[in-house]
Backbone bond lengths (Angstrom), bond angles and torsions (degrees), N, CA, C in turn:
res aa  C-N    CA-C-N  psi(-1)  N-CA   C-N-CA  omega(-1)  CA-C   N-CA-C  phi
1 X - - - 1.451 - - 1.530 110.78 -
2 X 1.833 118.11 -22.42 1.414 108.65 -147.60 2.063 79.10 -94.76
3 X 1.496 104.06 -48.52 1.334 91.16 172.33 1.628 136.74 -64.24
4 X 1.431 104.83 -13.69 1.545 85.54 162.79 1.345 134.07 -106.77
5 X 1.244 104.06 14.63 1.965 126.98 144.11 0.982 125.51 -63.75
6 X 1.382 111.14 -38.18 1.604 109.93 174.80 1.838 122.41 -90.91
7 X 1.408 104.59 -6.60 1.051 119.33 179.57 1.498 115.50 -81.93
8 X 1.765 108.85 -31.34 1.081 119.19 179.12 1.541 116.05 -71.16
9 X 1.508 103.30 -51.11 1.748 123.52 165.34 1.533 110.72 -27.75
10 X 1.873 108.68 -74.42 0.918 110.97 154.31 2.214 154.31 -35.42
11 X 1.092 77.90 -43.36 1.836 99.02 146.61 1.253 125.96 -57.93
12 X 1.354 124.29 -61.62 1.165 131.90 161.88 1.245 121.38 -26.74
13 X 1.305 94.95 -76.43 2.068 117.60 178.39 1.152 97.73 -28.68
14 X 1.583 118.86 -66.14 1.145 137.25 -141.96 1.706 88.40 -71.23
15 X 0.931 153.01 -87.29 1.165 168.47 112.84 1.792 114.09 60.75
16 X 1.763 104.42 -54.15 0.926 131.49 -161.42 1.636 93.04 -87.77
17 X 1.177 118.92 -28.76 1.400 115.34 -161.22 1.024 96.82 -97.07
18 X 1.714 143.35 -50.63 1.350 139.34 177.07 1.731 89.99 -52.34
19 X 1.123 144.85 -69.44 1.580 127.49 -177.57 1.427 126.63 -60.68
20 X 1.189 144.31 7.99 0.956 150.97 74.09 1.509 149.97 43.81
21 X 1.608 87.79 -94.34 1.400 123.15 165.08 1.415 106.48 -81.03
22 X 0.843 136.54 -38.17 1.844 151.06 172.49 1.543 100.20 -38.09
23 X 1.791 104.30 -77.78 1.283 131.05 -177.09 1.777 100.28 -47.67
24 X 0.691 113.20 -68.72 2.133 122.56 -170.12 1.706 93.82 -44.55
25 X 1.603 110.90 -65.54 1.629 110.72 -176.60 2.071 105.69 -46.29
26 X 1.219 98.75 -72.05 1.586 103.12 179.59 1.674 98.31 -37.93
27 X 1.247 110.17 -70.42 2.052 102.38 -178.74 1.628 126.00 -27.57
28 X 1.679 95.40 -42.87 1.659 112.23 -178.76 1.757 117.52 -74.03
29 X 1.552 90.33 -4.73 1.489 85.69 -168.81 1.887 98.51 -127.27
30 X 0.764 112.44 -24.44 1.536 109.03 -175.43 1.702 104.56 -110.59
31 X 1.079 125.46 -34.23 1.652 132.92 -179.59 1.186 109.31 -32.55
32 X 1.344 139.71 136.26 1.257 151.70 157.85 1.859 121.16 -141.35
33 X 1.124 99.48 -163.10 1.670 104.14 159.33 1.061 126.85 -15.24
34 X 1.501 121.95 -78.89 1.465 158.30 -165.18 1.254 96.18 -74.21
35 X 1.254 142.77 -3.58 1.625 140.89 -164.55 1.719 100.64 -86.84
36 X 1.659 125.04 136.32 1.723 88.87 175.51 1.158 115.47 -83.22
37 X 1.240 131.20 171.86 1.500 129.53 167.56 1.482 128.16 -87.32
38 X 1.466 97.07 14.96 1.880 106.87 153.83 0.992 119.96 -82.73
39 X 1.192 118.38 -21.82 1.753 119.47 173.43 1.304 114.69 -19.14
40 X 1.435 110.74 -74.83 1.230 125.72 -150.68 1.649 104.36 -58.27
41 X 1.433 99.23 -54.16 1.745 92.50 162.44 1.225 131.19 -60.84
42 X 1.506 122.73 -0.91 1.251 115.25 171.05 1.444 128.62 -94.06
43 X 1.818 94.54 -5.72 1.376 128.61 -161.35 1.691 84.65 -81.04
44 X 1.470 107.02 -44.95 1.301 103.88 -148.04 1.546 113.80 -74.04
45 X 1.494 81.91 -31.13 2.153 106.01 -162.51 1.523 86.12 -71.71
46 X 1.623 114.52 -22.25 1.702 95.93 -176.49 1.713 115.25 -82.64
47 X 1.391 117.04 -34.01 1.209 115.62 176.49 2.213 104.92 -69.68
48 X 1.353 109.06 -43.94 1.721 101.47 176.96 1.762 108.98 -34.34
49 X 1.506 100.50 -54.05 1.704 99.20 -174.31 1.632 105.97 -73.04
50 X 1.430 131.50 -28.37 1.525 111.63 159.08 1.054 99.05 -53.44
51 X 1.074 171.43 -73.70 1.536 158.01 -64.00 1.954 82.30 -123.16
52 X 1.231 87.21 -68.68 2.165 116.98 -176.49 1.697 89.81 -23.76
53 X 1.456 92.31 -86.50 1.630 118.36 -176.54 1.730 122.98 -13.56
54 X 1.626 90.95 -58.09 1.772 115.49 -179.21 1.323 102.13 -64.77
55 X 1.713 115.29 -39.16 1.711 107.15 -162.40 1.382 101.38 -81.60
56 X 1.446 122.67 -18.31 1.115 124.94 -165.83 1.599 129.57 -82.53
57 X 1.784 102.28 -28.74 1.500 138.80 139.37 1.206 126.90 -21.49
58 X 1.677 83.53 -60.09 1.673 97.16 -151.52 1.703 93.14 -80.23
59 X 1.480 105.27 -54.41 1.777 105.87 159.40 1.186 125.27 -13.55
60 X 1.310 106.25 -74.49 1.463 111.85 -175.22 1.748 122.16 -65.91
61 X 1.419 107.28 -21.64 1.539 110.83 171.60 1.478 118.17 -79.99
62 X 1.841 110.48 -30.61 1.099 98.66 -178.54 1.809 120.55 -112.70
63 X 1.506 105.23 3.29 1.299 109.53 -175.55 1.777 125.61 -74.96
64 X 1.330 123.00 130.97 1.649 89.30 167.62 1.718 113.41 -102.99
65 X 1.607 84.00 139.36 1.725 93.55 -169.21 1.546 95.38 -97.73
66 X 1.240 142.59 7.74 1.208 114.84 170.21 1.363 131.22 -77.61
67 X 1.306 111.27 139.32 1.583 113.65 -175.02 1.562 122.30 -105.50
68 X 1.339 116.64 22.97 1.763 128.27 144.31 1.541 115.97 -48.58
């Protein structure tokens, strides 16, 4: 159960960051004028929660939660 929580976490991340990276390339290449200028913070708030996601993964794969 604990590994396929963290696998999912991990998925996510993974997931979130190729879209992401998707979004920033497409921005660098089509962006102009008309582009809004929240983007970039939205660019950012999307990679912070990869960041969340991965630590949260990696937590759960490598932490021990038992309390014996």
């Amino acid at each position: 159960m604990r590994y396929g929580l963290a696998l999912v976490f991990l998925l996510i991340s993974l997931w979130q960051f190729m879209m992401t990276r998707r979004a920033f390339i497409q921005l660098r290449q089509k962006g102009d004028q008309t582009t809004s200028p929240f983007i970039m913070l939205s660019l950012w708030s999307s990679l912070v929660f990869t960041i969340i996601f991965f630590g949260i993964g990696l937590s759960i794969l490598f932490a021990n939660y038992s309390f014996s």
